[in-house]
N, C-alpha and C positions, 0 to 999 in steps of 0.2 A: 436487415442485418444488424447486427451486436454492435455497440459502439466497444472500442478496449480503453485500457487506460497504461499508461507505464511508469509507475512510481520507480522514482529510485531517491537514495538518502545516505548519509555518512551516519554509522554507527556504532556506541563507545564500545560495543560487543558484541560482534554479532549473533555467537549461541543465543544471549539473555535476549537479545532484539526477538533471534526467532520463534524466543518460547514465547513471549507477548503477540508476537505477531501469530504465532496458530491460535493461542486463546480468545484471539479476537474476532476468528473465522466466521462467528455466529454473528456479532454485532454488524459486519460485512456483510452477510448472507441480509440480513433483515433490511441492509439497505439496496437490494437487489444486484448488489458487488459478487462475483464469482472468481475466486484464485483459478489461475491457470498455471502457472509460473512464477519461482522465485529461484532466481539466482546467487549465487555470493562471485565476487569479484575478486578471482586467482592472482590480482596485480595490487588489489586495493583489500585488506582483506576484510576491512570492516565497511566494506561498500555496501549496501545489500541494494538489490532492484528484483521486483514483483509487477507483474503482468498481469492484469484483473478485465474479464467480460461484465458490462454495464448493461443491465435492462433498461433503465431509465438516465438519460444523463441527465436531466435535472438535481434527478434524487443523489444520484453519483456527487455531484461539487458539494450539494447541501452536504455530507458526509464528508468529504475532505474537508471541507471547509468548519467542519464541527469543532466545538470544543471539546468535546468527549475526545474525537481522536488526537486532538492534542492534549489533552492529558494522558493518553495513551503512547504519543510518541514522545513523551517525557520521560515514562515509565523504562520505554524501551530505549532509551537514550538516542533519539534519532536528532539529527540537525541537517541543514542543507537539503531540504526537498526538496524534490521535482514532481511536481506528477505531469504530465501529457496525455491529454485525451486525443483516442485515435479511430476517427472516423471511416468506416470503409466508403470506396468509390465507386 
């Protein structure tokens, strides 16, 4: 079974978040990251949270944990990360 993951983040906008975040779908895909879901937060409105299926969870944190993507989550003005990795049982 699929390991998931559940990013979520405060962002300074979330449209400009979202255009950075689809442009990035391929750099995700090459790390065997697959979108499932992305939410925006109807209380918080520049909350954003995204729900991604992991082939490899190794390869998944080396990717979070990248610097490319934080250059990326710079771009897209993200602060306050979370991500959770979520194992099935």
């Amino acid at each position: 079974m699929a390991t998931h993951v559940l990013w979520q983040a405060d962002v300074a906008d979330f449209n400009a978040w979202l255009q950075v975040f689809r442009e990035d779908r391929k750099m995700r895909e090459a790390s065997g990251i697959r979108d499932l879901h992305v939410w925006k937060d109807p209380d918080q409105r520049d909350h954003a949270v995204a729900m991604f299926e992991v082939a490899d969870l190794d390869r998944a944190r080396k990717f979070f944990d990248s610097e490319e993507l934080a250059m990326h989550h710079e771009r897209g003005g993200v602060a306050h990360i979370q991500v959770k990795l979520l194992e099935p049982v």
